[in-house]
N, C-alpha and C positions, 0 to 999 in steps of 0.2 A: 826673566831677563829683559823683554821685552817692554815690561812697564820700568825697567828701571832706567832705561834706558830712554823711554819719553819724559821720565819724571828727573833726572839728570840733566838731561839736553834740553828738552823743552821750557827748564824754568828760565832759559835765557828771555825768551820774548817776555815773561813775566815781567821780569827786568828792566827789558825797557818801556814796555807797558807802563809799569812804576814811575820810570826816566821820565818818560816826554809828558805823561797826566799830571807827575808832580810840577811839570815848569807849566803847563797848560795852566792848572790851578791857582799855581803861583805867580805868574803873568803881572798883575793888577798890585799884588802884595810887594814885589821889584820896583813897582813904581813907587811905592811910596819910599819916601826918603829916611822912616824910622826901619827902615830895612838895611840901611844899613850901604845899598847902593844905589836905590833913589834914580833907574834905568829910566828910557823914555820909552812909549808903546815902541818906536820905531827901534829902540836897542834889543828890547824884548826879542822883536822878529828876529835882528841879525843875530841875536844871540843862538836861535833855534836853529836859520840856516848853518850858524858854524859848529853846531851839536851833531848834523846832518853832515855837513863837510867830513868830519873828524869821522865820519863812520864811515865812510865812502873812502877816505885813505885808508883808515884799517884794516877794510875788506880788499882792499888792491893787495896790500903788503902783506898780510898777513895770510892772504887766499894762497899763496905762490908756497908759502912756506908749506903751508898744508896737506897742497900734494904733493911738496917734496920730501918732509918728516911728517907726517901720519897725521889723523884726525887729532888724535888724542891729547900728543903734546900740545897742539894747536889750542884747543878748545879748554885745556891750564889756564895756558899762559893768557890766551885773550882775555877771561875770567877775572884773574888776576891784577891787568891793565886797567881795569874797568875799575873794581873795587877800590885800588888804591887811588884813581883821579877823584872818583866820586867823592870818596871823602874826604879830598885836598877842595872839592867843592863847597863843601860846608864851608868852609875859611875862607871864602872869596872876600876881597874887600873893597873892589871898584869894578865897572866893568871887564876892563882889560883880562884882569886874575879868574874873572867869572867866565867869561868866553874863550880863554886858555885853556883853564881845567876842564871844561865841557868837551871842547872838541879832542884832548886828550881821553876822555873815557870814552868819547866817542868811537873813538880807533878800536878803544877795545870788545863795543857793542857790535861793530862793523866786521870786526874779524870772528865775531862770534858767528855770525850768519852762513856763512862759507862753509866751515868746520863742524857746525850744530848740521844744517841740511843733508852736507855729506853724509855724515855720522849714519846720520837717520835713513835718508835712501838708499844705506847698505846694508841696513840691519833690519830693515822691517819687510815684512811679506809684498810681496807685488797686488796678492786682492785687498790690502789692507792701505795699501801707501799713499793713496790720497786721502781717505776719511782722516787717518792717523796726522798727516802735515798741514791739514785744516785743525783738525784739534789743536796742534802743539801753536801753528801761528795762529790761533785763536785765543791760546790762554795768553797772549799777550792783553788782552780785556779784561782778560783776572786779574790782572796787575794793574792794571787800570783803572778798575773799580776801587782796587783796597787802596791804590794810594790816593783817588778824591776822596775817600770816606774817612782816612787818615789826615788830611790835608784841612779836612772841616774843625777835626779836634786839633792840631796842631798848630792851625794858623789864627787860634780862638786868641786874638789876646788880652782875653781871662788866662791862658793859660800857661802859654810860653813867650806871650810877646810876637811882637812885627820882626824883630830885628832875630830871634834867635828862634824862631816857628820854622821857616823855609831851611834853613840848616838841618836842626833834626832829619826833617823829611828825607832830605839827603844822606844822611845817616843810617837811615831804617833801610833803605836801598844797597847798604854797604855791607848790613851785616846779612841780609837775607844771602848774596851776593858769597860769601862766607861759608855758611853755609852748604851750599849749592856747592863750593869749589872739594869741599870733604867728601862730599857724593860721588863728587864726577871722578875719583881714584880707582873705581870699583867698575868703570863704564869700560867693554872691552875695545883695543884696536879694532877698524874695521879689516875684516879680512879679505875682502877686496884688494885693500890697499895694499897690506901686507904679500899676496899672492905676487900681485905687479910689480912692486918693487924690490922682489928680489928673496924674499923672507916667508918662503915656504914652509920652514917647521911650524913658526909662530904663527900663519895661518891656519894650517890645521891644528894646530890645539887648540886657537879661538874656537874655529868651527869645532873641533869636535866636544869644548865644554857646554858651545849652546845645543847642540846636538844630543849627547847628554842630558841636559836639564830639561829638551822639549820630551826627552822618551820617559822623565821619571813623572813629567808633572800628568802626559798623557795613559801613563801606568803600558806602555810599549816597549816589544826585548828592542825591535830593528825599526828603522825608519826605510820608505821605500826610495827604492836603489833610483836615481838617475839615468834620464832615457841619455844614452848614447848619441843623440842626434841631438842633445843641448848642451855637450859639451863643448870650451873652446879652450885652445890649444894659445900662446900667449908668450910673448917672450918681453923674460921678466927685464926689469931697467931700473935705475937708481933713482933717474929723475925723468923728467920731459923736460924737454928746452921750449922756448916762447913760440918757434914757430909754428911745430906742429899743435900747438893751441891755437892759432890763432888762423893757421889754414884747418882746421877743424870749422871751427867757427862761420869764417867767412866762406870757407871755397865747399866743403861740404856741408854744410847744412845753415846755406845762409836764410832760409827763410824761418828756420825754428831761432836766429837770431835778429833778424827783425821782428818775428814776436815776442821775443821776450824783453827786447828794449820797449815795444809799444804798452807789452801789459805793465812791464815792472815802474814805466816812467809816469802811466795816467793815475796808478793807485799812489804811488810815492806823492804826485803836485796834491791830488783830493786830500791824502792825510795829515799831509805833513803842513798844509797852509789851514785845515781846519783845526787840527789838535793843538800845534804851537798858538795860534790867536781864538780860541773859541772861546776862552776866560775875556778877554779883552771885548768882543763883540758883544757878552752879557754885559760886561759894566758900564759901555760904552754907547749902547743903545735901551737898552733894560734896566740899567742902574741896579746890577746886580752886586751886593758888596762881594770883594775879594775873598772874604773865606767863605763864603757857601758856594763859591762856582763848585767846589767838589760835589755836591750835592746834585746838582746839573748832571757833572760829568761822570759820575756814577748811575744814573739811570740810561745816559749815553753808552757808556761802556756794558751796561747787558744786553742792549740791542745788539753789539759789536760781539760779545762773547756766544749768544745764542746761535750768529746766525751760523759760523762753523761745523759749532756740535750738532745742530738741527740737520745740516743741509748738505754735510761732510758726506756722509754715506753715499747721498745722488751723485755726487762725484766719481764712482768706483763701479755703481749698476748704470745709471743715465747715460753717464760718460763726461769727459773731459768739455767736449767742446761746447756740449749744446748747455751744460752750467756755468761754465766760464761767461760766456757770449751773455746768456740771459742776465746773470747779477750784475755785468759791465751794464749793460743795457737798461737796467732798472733803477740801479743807483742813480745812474744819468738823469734817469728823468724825473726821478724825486727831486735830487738836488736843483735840476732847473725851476721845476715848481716852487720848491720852499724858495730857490732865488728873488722869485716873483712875487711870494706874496709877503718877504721882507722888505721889496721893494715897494709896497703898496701899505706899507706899516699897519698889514694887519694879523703879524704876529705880536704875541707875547714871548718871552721869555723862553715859558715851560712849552706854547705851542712849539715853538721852533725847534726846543729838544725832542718832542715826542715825532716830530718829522722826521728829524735827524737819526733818531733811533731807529725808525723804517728802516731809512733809506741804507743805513750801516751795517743793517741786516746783514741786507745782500751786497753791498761793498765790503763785507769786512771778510765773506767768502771769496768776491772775487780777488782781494789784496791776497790772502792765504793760498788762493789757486795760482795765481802768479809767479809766486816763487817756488810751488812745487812744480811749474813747467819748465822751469827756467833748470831744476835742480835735477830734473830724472830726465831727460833730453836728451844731454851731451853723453861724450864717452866718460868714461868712471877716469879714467889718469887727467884729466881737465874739468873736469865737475865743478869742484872746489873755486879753479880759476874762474869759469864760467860765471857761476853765482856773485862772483865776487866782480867782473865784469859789470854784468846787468845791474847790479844791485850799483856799481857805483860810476854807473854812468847814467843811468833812468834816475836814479835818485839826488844826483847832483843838477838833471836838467827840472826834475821836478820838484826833487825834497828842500833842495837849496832856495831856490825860487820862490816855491809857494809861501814859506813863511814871512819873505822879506817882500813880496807884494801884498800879500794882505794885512801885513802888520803897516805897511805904506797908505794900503786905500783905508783902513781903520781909523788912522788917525788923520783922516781928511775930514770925519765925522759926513760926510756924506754918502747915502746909500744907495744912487746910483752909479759912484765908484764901486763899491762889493759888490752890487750887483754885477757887474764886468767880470769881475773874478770867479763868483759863483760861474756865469754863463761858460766862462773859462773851463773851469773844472768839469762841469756839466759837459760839456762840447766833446771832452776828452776822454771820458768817459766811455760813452756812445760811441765816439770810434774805433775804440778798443776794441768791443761788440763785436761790431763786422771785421775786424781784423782778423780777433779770433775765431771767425765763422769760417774766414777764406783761408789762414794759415794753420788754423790749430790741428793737435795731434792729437791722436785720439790714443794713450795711452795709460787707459782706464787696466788693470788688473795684466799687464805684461810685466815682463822683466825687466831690467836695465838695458842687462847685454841684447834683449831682444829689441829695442828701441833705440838701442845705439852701441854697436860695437868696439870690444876697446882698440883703441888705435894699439897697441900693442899686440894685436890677436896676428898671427903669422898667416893667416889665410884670411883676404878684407874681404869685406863685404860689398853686395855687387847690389844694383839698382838704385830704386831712385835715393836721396839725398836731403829731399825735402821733411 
């Protein structure tokens, strides 16, 4: 039940794994005018900020619905939004229709997040649930990888052409997408959710069919009974209104909400201004042609995939804080290095990708760590909102940004403009660090409820807040 359940949900970061390396790719290919739209570097960027936009309102709008009708609808429908924009993308025909369609599928990758997290932090074990949400946002690099490596044959034109190459690519992303949505029929309600909101039969038969399936697969008559003293008692509700979300938030536990804005906005500016223009700084400084950046950003994307699955574990025995703080910490200062020695033009091409693959390592652990703070923190009736909070307010000050300054200093063709930006990203990094050294939480292998009770529980809980 339990892989079906990362292999359903989890294929969303695939997804946009796929999403953002295919335009990363494709970058250079938009530019040219047998494409069909003939963008400038500087559309390129805006185009990625409003791919970012459109996912930041999804997760607002669609985060609300989620804890109000259940994971599951949610995580349809979002699916669904996504598949149909994508492939109204293929037929883009001038910027305008290009940057429409985007930030419509947008919404629907954005409301994926909310609802995939949720899903996941109720369903998976507490000594498991960090390794497990680094894996899942890590196979966002799986996707990553296959569509540079697709994007090498696709944008060959020997094979499909300028004009009709980056379409496909957009295509393969719709049926995987497809897919994925047949799976997810089979994925159960959380029963979490289900408890809270009122729908007690249908959460015990959840619980009792995983129940069930964990005692046939361990060959066990009974599973061991529940200590008494971790029960809670809960009065169930239809919905949650806005404010006790947001005096959650702010008034008890404002400091688990200033870190989640710090961690969730330094990885959002780092990724989303290097993935959207990283095609562009090959061509543009390297004179790399436009279809082999896949080839780049495939060797880029296994640095990004390894470092999760390697590193995911220390998360769960180490602890939260002191791996979060160190990959902040270390990305930082790779990235300021390679900054520097772009700025000394004594990178190549391939050097700068093999830095970059370091240093993604451990940024692409601490991107993964960030949203699993941000997602198992809160109480279980505002989780969803939460996520969807952080995620579209850190990523509209950074996701938004980062691509429409760098696609700016890019096409200034001067590299102590990027260097500025690099130092940018670098700076933010590192502060993250200590952020998370002085705020974080150390909630390696607990519970939910024991890390944050639900605001629904009839007897609150007493002490600190932090």
């Amino acid at each position: 039940m339990h892989w079906l359940v990362i292999a359903a949900l989890g294929i969303t970061w695939i997804l946009d794994g796929l999403e953002v390396t295919i335009v990363g790719n494709i970058a250079a290919v938009l530019t040219d005018p047998g494409s069909g739209l003939g963008l400038s570097e500087g559309q390129v960027g805006y185009a990625g900020g409003i791919y970012i936009a459109g996912a930041c309102t999804g997760a607002l709008f669609f985060s609300y619905l989620t804890d109000r009708y259940g994971r599951k609808k949610l995580f349809l429908i979002t699916l669904a939004i996504y598949l149909f924009f994508t492939v109204l993308t293929a037929f883009s025909w001038d910027f305008w229709s290009f940057v429409v369609f985007r930030f419509l599928a947008g919404t629907g990758i954005g409301g994926e997040y909310s609802a995939i997290y949720s899903a996941i932090d109720e369903l998976i074990p507490a000594r498991l649930r960090g390794r497990v949400a680094l894996w899942i946002s890590g196979s966002y690099w799986g996707g990553a990888a296959v569509g540079s490596l697709l994007s090498v044959v696709i944008l060959n034109a020997a094979f499909l052409g300028t004009f009709y190459g980056w379409r496909v690519a957009f295509g393969l992303g719709a049926i995987l997408a497809l897919a994925v949505l047949l799976l997810r029929r089979y994925v159960p309600e959380s029963p979490r959710w289900l408890a809270t909101h009122g729908r007690n039969d249908q959460a015990e038969e959840v619980a009792g069919n995983i129940e069930e399936q964990v005692k046939r697969y361990d060959g066990i008559d009974e599973l061991p009974p529940v200590d008494e003293d971790e029960t809670i008692t809960i009065e169930q509700r239809q919905s949650i209104g806005f404010t006790p979300i947001f005096r959650a938030m702010f008034q008890m536990y404002p400091r688990r909400t200033v870190l989640g804005l710090v961690l969730m906005g330094t990885q959002a500016f780092l990724y989303n201004a290097v993935l959207f223009t990283y095609g562009l700084i090959l061509s543009s400084y390297y004179d790399v042609p436009g279809t082999n950046v896949g080839l780049y950003l495939a060797v880029f994307a296994v640095g990004n995939l390894t470092g999760p699955l390697l590193l995911g574990r220390f998360f769960d025995s180490v602890g939260r804080v002191p791996m979060i703080a160190g990959c902040y910490l270390t990305s930082g200062a790779l990235l300021a290095l390679s900054g520097y020695l772009f700025y000394q033009d004594v990178l190549s091409g391939v050097t700068l990708t093999a830095i970059w693959t370091v240093m993604f390592f451990f940024a692409s652990s601490a991107a993964s760590a960030a949203y699993l703070t941000v997602s198992e923190v809160f109480p279980m009736e505002i989780r969803a909102m939460a996520i969807a909070v952080f995620y579209a307010v850190a990523t509209a000050l950074g996701g938004i940004t980062g691509p429409i300054i760098f696609g700016q200093l890019i096409g200034t063709g001067d590299r102590s403009d990027l260097l500025f930006g690099f130092g940018i990203a670098a700076a933010l990094m590192i502060g993250a660090a200590v952020v998370e050294l002085v705020l974080g939480v150390r909630a390696e292998r607990r519970s939910l409820e024991d890390l944050a009770t639900p605001l629904t529980a009839i007897k609150e809980e007493t002490g600190s807040s932090a």
